[in-house]
mmCIF file of the N, C-alpha and C atoms, coordinates in Angstrom:
data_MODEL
# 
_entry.id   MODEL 
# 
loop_
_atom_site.group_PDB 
_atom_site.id 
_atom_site.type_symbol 
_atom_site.label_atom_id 
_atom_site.label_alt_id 
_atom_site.label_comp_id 
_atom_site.label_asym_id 
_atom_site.label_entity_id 
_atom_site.label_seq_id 
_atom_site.pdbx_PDB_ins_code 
_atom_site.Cartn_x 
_atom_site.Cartn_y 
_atom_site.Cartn_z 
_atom_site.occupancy 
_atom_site.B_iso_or_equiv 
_atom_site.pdbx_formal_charge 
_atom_site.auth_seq_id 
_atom_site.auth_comp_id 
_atom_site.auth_asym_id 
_atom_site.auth_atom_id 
_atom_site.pdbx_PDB_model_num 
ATOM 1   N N  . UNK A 1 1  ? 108.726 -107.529 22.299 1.00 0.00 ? 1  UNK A N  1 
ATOM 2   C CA . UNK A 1 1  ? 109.824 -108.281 21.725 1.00 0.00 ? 1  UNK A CA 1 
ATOM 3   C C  . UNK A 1 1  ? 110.170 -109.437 22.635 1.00 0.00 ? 1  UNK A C  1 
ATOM 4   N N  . UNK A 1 2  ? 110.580 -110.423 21.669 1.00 0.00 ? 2  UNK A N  1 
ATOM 5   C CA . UNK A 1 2  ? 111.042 -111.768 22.876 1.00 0.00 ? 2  UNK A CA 1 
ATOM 6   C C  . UNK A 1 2  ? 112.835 -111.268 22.584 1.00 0.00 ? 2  UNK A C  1 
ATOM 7   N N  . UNK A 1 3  ? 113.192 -111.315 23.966 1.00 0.00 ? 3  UNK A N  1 
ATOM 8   C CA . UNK A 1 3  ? 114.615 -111.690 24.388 1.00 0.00 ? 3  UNK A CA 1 
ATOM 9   C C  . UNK A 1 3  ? 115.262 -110.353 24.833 1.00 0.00 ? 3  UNK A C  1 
ATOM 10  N N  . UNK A 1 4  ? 116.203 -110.153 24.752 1.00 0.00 ? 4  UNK A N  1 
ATOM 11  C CA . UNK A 1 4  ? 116.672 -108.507 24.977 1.00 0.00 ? 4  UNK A CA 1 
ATOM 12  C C  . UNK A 1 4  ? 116.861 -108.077 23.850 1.00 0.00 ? 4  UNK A C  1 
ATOM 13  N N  . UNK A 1 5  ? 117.408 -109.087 22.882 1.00 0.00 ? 5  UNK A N  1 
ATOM 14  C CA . UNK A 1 5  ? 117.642 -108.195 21.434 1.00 0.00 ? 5  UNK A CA 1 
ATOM 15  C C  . UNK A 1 5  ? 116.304 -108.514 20.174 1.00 0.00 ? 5  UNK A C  1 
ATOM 16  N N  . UNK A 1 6  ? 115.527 -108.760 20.574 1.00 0.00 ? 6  UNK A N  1 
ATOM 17  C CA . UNK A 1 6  ? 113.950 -109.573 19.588 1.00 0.00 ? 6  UNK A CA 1 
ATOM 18  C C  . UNK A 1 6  ? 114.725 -110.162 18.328 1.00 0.00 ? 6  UNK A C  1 
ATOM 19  N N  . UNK A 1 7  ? 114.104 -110.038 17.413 1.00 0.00 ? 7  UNK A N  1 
ATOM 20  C CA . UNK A 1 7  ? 113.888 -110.785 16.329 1.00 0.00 ? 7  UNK A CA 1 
ATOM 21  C C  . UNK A 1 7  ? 113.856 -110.195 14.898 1.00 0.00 ? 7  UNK A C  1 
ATOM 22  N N  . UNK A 1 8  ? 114.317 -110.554 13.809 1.00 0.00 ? 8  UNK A N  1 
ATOM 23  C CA . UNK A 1 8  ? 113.806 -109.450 12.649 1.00 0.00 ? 8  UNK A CA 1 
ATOM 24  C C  . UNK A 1 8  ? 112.093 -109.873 12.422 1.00 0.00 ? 8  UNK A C  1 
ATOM 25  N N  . UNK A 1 9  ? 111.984 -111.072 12.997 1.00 0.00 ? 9  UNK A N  1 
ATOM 26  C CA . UNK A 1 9  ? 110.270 -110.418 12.854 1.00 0.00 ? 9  UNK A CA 1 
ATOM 27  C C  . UNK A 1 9  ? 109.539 -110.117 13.679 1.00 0.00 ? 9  UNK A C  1 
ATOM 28  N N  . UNK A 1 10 ? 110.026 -109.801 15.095 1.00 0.00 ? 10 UNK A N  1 
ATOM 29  C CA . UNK A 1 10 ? 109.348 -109.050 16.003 1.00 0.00 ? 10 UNK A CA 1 
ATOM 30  C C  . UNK A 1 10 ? 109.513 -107.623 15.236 1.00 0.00 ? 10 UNK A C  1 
ATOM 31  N N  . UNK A 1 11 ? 110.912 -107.125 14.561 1.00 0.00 ? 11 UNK A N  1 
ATOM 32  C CA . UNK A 1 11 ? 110.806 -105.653 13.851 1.00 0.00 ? 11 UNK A CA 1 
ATOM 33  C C  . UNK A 1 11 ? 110.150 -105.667 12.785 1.00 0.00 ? 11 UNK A C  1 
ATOM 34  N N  . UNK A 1 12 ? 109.443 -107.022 12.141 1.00 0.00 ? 12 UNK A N  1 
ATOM 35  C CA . UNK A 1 12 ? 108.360 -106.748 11.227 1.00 0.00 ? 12 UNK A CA 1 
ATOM 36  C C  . UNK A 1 12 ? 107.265 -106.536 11.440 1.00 0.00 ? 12 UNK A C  1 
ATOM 37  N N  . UNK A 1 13 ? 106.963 -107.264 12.775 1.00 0.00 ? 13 UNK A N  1 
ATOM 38  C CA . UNK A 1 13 ? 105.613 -106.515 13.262 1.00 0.00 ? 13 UNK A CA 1 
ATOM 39  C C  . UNK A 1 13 ? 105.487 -104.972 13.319 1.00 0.00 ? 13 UNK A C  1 
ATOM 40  N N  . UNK A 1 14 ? 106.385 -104.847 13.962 1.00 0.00 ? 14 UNK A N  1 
ATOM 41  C CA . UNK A 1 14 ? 106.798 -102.969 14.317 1.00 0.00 ? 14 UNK A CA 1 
ATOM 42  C C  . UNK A 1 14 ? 106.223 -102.512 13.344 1.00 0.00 ? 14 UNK A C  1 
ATOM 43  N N  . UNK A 1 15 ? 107.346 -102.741 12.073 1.00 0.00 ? 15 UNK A N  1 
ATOM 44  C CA . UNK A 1 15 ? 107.177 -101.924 10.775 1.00 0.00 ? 15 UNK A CA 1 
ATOM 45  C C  . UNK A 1 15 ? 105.814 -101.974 10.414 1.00 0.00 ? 15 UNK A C  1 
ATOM 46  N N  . UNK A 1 16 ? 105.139 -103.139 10.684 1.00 0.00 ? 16 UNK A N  1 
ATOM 47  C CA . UNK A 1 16 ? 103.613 -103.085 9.587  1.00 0.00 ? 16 UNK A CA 1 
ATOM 48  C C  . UNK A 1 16 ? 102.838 -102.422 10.734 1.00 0.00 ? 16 UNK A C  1 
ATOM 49  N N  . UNK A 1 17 ? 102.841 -102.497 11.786 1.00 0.00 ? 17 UNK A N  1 
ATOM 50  C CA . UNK A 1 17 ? 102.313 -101.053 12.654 1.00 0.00 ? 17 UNK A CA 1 
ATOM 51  C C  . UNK A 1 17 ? 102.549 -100.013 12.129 1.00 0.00 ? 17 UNK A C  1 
ATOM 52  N N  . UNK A 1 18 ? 103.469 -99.612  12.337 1.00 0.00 ? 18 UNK A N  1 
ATOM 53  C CA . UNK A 1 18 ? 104.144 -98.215  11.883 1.00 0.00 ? 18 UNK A CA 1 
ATOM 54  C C  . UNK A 1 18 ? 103.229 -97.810  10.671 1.00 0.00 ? 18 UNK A C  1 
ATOM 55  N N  . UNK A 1 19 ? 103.661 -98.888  9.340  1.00 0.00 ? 19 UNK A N  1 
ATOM 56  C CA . UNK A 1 19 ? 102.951 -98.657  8.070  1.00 0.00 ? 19 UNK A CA 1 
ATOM 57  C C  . UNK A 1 19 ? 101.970 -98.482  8.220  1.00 0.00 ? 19 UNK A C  1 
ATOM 58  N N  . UNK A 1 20 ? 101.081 -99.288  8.688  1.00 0.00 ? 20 UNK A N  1 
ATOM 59  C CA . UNK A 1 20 ? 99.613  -99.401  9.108  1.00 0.00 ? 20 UNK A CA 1 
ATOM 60  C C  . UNK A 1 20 ? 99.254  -97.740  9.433  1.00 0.00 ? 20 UNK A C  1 
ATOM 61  N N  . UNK A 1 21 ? 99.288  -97.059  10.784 1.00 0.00 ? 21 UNK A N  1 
ATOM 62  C CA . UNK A 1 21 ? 99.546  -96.115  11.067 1.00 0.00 ? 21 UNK A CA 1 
ATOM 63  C C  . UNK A 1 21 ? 99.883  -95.061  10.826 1.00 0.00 ? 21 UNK A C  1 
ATOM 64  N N  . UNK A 1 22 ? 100.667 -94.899  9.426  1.00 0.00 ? 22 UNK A N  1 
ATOM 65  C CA . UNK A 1 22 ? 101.277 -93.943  9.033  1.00 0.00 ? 22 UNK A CA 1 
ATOM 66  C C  . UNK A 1 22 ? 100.394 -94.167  7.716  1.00 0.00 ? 22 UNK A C  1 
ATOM 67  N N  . UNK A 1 23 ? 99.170  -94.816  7.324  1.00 0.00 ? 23 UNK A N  1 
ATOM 68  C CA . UNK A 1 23 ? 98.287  -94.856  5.977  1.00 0.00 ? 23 UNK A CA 1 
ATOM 69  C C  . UNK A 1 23 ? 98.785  -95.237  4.896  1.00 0.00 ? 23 UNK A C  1 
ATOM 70  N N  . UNK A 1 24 ? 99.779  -96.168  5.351  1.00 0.00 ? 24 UNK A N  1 
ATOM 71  C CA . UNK A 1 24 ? 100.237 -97.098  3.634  1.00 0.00 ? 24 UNK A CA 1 
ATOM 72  C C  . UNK A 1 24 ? 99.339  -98.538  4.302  1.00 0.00 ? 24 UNK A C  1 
ATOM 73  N N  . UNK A 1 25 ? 98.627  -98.406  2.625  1.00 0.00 ? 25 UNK A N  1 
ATOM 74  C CA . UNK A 1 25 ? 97.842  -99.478  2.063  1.00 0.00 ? 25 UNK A CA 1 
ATOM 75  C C  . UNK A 1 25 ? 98.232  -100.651 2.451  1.00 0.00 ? 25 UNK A C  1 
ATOM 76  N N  . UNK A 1 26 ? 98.138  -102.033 2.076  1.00 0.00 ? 26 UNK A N  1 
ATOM 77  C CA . UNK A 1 26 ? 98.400  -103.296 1.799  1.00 0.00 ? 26 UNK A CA 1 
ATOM 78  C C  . UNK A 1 26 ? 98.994  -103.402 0.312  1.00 0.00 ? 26 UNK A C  1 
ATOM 79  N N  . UNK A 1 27 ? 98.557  -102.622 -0.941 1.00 0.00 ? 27 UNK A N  1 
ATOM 80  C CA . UNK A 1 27 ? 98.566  -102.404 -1.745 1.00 0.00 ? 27 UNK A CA 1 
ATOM 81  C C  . UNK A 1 27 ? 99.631  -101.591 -2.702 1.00 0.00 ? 27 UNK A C  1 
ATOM 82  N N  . UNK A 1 28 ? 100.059 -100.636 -2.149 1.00 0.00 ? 28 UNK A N  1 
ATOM 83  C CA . UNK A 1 28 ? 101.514 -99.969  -1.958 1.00 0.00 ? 28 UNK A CA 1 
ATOM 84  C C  . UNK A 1 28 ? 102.601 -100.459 -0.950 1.00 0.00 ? 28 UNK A C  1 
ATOM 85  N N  . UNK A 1 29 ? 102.836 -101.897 -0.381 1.00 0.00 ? 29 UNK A N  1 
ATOM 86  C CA . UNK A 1 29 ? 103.861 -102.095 0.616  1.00 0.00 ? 29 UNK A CA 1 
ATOM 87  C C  . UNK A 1 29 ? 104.314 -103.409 -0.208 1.00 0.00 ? 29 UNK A C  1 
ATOM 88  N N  . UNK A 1 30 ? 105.047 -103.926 -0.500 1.00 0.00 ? 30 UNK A N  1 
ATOM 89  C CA . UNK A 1 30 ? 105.775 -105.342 -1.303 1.00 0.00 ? 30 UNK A CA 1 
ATOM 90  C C  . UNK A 1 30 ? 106.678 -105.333 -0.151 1.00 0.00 ? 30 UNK A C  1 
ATOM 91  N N  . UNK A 1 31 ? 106.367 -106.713 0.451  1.00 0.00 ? 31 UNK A N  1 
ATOM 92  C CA . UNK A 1 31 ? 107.545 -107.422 0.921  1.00 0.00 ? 31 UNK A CA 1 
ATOM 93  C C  . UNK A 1 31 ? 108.467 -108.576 -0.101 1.00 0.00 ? 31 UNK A C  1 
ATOM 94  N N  . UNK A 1 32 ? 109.311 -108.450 0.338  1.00 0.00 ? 32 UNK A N  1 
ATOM 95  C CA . UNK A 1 32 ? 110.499 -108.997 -0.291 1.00 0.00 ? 32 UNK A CA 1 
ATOM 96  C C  . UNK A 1 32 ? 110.593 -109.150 -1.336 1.00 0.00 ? 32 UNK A C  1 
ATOM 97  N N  . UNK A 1 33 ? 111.245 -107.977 -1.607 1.00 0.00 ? 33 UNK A N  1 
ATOM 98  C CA . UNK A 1 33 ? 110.823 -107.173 -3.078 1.00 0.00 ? 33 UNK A CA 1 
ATOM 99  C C  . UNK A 1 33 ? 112.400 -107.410 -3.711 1.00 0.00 ? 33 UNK A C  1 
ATOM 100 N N  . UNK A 1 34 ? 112.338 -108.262 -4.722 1.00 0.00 ? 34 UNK A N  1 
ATOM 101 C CA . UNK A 1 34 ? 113.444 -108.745 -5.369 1.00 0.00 ? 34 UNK A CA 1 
ATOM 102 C C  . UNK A 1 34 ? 114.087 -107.091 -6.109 1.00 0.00 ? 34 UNK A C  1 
ATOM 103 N N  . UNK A 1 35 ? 115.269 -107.602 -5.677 1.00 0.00 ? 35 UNK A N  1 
ATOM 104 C CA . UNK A 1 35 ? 116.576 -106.217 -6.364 1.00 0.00 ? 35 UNK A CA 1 
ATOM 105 C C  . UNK A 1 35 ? 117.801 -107.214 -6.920 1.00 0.00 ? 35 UNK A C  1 
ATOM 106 N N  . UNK A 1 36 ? 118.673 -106.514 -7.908 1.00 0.00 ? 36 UNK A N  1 
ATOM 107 C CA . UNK A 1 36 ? 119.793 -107.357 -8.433 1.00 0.00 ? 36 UNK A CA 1 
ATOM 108 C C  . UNK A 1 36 ? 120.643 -107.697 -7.211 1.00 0.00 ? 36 UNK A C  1 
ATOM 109 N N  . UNK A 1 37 ? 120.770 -107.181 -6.248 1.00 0.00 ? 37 UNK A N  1 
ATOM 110 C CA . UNK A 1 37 ? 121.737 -107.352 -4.633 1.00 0.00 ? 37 UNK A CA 1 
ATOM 111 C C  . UNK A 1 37 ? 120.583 -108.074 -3.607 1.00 0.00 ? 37 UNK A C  1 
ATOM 112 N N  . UNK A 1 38 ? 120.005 -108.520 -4.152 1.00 0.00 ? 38 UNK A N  1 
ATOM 113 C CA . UNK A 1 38 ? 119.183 -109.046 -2.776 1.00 0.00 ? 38 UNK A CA 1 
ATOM 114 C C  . UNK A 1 38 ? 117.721 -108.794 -2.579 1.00 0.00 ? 38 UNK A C  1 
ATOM 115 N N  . UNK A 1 39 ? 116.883 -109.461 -1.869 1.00 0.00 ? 39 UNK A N  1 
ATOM 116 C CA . UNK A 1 39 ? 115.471 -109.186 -1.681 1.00 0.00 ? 39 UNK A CA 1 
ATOM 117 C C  . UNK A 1 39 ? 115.525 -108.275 -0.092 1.00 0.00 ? 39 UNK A C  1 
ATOM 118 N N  . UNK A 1 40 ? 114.899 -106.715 -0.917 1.00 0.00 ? 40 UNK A N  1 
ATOM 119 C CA . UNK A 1 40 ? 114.777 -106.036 0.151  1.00 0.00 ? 40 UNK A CA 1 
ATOM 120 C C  . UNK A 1 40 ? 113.348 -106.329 0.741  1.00 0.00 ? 40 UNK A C  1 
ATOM 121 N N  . UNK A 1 41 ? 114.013 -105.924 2.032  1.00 0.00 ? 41 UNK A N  1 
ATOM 122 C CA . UNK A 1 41 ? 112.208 -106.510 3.080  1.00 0.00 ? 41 UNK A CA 1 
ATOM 123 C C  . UNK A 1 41 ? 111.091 -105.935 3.023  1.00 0.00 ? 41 UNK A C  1 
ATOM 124 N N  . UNK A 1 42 ? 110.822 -104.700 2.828  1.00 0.00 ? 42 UNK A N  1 
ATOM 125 C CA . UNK A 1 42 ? 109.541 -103.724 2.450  1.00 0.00 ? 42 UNK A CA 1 
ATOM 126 C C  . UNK A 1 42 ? 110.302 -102.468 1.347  1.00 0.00 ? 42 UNK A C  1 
ATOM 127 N N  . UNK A 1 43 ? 109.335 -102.737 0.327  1.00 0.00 ? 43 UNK A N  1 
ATOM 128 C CA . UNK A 1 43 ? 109.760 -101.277 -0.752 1.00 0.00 ? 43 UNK A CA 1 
ATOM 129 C C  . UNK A 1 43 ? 108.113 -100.917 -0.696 1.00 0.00 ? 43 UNK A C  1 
ATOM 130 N N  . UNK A 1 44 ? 107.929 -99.606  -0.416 1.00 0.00 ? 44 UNK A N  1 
ATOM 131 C CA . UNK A 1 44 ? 106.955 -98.422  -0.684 1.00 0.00 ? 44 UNK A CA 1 
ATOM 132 C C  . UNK A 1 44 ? 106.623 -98.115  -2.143 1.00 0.00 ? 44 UNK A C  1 
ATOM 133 N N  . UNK A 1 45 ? 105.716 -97.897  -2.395 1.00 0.00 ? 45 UNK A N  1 
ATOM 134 C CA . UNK A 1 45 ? 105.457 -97.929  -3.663 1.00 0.00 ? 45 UNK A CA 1 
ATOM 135 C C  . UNK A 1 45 ? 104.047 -96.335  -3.745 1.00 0.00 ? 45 UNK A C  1 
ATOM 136 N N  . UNK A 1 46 ? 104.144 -95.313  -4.996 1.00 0.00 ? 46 UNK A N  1 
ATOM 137 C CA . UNK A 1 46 ? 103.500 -94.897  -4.631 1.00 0.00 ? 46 UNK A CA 1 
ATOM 138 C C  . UNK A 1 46 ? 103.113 -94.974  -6.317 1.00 0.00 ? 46 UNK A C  1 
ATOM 139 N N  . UNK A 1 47 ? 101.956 -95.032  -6.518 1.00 0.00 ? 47 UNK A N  1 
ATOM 140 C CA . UNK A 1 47 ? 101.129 -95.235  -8.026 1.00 0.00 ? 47 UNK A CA 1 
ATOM 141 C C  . UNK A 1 47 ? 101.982 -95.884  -8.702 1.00 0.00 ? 47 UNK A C  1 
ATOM 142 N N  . UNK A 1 48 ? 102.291 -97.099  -8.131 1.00 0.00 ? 48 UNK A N  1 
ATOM 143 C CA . UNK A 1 48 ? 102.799 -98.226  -8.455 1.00 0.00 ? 48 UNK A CA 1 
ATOM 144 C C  . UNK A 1 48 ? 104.427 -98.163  -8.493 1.00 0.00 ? 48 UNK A C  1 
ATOM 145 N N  . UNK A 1 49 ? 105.389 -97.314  -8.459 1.00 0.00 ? 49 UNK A N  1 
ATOM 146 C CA . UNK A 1 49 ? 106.601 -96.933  -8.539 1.00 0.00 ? 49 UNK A CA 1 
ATOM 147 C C  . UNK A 1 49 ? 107.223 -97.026  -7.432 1.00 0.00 ? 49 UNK A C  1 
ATOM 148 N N  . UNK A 1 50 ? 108.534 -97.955  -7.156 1.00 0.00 ? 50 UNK A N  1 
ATOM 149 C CA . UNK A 1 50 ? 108.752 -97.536  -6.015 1.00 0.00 ? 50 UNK A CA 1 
ATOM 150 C C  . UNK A 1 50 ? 109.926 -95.997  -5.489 1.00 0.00 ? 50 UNK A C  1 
ATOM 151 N N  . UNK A 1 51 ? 109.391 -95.875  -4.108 1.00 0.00 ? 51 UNK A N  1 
ATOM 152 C CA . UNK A 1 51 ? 110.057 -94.577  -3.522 1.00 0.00 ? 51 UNK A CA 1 
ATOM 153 C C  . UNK A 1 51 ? 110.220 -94.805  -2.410 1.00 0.00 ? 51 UNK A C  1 
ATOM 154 N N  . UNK A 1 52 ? 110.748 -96.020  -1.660 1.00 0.00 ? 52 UNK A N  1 
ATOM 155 C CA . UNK A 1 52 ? 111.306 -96.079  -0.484 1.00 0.00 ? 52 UNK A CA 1 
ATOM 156 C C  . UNK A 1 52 ? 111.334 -97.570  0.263  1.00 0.00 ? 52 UNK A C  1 
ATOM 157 N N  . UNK A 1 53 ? 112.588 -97.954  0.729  1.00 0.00 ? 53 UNK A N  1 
ATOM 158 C CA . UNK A 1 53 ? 112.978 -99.162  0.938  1.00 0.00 ? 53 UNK A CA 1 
ATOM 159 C C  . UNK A 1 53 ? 113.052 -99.189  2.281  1.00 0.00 ? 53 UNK A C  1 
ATOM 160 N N  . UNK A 1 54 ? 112.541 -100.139 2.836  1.00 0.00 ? 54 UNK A N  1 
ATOM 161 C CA . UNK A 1 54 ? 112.564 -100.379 4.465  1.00 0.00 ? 54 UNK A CA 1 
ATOM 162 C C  . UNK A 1 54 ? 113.132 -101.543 4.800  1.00 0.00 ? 54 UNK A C  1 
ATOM 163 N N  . UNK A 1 55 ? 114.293 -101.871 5.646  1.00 0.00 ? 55 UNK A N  1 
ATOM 164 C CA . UNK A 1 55 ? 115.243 -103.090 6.341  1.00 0.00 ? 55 UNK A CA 1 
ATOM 165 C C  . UNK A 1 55 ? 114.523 -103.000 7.445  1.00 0.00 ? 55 UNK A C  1 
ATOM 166 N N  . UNK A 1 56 ? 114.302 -104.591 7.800  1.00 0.00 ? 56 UNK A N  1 
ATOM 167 C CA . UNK A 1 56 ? 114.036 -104.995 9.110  1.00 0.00 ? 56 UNK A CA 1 
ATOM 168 C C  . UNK A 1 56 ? 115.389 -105.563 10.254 1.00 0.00 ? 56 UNK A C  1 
ATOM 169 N N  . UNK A 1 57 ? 115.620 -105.499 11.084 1.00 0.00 ? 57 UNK A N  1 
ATOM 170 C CA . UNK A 1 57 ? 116.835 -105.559 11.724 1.00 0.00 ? 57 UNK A CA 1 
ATOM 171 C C  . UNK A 1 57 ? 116.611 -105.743 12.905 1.00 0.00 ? 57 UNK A C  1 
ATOM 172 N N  . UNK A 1 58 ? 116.942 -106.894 13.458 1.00 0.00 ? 58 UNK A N  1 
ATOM 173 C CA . UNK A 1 58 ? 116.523 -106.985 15.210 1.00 0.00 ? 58 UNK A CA 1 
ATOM 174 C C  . UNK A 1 58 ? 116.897 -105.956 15.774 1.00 0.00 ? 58 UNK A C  1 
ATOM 175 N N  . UNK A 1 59 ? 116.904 -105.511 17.341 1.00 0.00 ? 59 UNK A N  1 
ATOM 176 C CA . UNK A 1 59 ? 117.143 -104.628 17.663 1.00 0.00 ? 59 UNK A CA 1 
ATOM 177 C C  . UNK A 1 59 ? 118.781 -105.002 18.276 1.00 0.00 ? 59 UNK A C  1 
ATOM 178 N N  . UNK A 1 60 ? 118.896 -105.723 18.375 1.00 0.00 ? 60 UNK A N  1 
ATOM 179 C CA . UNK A 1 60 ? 121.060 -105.830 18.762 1.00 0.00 ? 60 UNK A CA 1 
ATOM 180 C C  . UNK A 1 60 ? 121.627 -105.240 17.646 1.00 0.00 ? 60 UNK A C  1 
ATOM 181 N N  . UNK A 1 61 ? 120.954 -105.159 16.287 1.00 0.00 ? 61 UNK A N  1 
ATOM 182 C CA . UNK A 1 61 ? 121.935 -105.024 15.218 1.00 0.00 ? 61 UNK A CA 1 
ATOM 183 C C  . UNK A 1 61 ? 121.902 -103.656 15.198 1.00 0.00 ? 61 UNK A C  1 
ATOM 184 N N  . UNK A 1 62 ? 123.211 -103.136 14.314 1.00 0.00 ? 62 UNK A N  1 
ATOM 185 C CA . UNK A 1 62 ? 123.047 -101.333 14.240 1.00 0.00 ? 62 UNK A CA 1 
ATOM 186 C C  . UNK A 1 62 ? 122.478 -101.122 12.986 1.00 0.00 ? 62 UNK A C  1 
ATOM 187 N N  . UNK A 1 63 ? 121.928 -99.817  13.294 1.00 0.00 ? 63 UNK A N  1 
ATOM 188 C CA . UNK A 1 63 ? 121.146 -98.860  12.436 1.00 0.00 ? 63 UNK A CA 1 
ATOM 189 C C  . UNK A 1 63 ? 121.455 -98.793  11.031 1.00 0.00 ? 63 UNK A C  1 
ATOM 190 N N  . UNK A 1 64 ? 122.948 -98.938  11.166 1.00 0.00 ? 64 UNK A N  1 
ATOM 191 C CA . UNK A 1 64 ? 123.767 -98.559  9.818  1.00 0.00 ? 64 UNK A CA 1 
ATOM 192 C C  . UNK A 1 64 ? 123.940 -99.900  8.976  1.00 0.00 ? 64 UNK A C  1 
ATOM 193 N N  . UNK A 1 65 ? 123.743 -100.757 9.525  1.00 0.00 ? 65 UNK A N  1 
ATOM 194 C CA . UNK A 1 65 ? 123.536 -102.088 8.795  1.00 0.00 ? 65 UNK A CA 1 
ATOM 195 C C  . UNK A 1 65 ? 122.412 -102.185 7.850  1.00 0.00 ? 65 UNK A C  1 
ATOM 196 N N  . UNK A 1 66 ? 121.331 -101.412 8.654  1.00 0.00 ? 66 UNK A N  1 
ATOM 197 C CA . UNK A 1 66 ? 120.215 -101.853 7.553  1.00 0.00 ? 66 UNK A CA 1 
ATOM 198 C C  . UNK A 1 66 ? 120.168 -100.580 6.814  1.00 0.00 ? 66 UNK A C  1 
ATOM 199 N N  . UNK A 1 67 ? 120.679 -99.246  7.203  1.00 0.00 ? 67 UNK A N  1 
ATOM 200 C CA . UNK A 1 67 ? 120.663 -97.954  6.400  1.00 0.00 ? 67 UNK A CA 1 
ATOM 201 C C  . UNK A 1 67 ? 121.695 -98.209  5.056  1.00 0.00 ? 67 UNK A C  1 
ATOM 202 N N  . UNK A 1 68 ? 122.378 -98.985  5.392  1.00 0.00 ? 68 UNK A N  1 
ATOM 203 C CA . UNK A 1 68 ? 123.732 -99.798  4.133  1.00 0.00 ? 68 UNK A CA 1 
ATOM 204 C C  . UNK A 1 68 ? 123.258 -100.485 3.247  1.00 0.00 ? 68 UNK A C  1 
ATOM 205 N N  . UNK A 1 69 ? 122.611 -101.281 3.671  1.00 0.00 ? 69 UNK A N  1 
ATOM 206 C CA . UNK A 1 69 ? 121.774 -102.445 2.806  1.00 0.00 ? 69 UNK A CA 1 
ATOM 207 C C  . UNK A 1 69 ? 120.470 -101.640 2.358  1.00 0.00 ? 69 UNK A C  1 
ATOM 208 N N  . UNK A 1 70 ? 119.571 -101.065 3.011  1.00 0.00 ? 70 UNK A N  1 
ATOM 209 C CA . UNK A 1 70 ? 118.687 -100.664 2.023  1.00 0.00 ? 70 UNK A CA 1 
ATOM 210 C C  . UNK A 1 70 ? 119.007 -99.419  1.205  1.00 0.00 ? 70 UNK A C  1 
ATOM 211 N N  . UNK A 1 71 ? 120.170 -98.632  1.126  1.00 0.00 ? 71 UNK A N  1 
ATOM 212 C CA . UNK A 1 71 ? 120.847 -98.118  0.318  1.00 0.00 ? 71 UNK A CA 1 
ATOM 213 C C  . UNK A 1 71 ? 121.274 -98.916  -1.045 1.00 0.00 ? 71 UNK A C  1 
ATOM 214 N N  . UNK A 1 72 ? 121.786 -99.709  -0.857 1.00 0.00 ? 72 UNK A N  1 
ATOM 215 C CA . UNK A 1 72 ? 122.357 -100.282 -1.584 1.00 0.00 ? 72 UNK A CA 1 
ATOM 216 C C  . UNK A 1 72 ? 121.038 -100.897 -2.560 1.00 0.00 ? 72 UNK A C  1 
ATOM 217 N N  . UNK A 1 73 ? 120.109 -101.799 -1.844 1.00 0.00 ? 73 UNK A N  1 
ATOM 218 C CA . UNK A 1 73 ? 118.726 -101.911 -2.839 1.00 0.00 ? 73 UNK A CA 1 
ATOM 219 C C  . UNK A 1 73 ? 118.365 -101.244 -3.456 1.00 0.00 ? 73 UNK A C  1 
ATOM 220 N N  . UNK A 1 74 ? 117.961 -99.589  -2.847 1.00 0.00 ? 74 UNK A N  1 
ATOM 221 C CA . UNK A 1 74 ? 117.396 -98.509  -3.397 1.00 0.00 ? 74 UNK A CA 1 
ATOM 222 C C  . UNK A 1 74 ? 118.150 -98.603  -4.492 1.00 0.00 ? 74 UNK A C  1 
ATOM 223 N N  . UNK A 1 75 ? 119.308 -98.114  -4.810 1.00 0.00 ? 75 UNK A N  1 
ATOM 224 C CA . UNK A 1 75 ? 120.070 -97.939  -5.953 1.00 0.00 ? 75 UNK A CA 1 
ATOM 225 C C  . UNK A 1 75 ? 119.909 -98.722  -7.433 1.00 0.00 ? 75 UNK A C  1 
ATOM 226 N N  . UNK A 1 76 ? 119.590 -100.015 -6.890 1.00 0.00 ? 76 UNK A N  1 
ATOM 227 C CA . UNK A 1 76 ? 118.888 -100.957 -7.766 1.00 0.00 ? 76 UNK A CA 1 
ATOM 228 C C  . UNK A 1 76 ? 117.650 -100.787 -8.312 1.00 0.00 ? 76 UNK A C  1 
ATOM 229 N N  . UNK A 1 77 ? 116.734 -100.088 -7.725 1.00 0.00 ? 77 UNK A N  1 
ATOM 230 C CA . UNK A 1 77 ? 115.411 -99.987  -8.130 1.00 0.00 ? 77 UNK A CA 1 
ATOM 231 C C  . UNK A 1 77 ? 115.316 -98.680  -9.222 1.00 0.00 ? 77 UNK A C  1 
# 
């Protein structure tokens, strides 16, 4: 990460590690995946449906910021 608190796309790198790693496709991952509240940053998709929303969030910001917001997407989908 650059700085003490990085970047939301130094935590996008993370995440597409993570994904990568954890055996989600290219194919099942949509970034900025339009919802009526906003374009969430990664929705999971499994045989085409989605089932799980991922917020990117530098690391200064709290947990519950992006657990709020991608709540709130999910609900939309």
């Amino acid at each position: 990460m650059t700085g003490d608190d990085g970047s939301e796309a130094d935590a996008r790198a993370v995440i597409d590690r993570q994904l990568a790693r954890a055996g989600w496709t290219p194919e099942q991952i949509r970034r900025e995946y339009s919802t009526p509240s906003g374009p969430a940053d990664y929705v999971l998709l499994d045989d085409g449906s989605p089932i799980a929303v991922v917020e990117a969030k530098r690391a200064a910001k709290q947990a519950e910021l992006g657990l709020d917001q991608a709540a709130r997407y999910a609900g939309h989908l």
